[in-house]
C-alpha positions as CSV (number, residue, x, y, z in Angstrom):
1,X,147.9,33.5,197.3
2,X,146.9,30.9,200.2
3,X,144.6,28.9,198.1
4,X,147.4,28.6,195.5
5,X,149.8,27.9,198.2
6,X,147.7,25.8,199.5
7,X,147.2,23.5,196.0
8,X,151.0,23.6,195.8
9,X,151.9,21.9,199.2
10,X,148.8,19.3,198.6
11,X,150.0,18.6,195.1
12,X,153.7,18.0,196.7
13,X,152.3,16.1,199.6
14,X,150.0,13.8,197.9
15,X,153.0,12.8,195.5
16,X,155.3,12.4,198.2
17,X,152.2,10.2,199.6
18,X,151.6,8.0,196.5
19,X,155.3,7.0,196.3
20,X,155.4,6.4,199.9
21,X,152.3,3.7,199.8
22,X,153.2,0.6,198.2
23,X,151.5,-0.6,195.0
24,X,149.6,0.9,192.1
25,X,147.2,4.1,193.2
26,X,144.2,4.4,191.3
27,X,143.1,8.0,191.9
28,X,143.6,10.6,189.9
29,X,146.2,13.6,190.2
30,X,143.5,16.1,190.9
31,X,142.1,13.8,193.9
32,X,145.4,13.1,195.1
33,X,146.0,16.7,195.2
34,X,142.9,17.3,197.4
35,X,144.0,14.4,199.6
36,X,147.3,16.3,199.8
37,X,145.4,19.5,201.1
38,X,143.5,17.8,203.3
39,X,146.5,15.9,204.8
40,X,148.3,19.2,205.2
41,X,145.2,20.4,207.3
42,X,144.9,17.5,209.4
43,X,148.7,17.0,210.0
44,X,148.5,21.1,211.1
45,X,145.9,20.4,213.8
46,X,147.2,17.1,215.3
47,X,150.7,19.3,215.2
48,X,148.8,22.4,217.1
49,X,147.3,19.7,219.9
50,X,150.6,18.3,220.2
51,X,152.3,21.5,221.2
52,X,154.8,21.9,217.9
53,X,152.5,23.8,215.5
54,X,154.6,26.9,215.4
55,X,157.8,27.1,216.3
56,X,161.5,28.7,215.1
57,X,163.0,27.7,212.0
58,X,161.3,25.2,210.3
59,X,158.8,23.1,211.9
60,X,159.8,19.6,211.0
61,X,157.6,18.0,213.6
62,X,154.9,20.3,211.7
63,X,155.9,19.2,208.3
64,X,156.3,15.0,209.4
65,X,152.3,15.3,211.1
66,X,151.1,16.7,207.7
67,X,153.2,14.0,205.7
68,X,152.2,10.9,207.8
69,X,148.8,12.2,207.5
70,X,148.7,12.6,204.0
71,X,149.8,9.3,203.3
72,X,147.2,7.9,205.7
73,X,144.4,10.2,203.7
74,X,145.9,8.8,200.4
75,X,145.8,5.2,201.8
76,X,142.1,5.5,203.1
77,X,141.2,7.7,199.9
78,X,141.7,6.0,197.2
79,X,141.0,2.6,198.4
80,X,137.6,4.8,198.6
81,X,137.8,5.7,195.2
82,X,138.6,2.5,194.0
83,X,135.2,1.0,195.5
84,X,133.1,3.8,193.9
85,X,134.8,3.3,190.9
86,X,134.3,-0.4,190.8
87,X,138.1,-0.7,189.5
88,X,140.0,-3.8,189.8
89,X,141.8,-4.1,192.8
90,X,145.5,-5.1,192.0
């Protein structure tokens, strides 16, 4: 059940990401996913070092790390992809 969790909240994170990031994304919706995930991972360690990785309720400081990092992952990412790809930059 964590992996599937874990697919969820990158698929929902790397959306959030792509609309966030202005222009056209060329990666595709598996890759954003995993960009998602990876965000999420990042965003939970940089919330652990900052002293707000668990705390009562719901940990919005938690949530905002993983969100800023996932549109900083998707940013970096598929610019990446796009030079692999050799796809027209727009």
């Amino acid at each position: 059940m964590g992996w599937l969790w874990a697919i969820v909240v990158g698929f929902v994170l790397g959306l959030i990401a792509k609309a966030v990031i202005p222009g056209k994304q060329h990666s595709p919706l598996w890759l954003t996913t995993v960009f998602g995930m990876l965000g999420a991972i990042v965003g939970n360690a940089i919330a652990r070092a900052a002293g707000v990785g668990e705390t009562s309720g719901v940990d919005w400081w938690r949530h905002l790390f993983q969100l800023v990092a996932a549109v900083v992952i998707v940013a970096v990412g598929d610019r990446a992809y796009v030079r692999v790809r050799g796809q027209p930059r727009h």
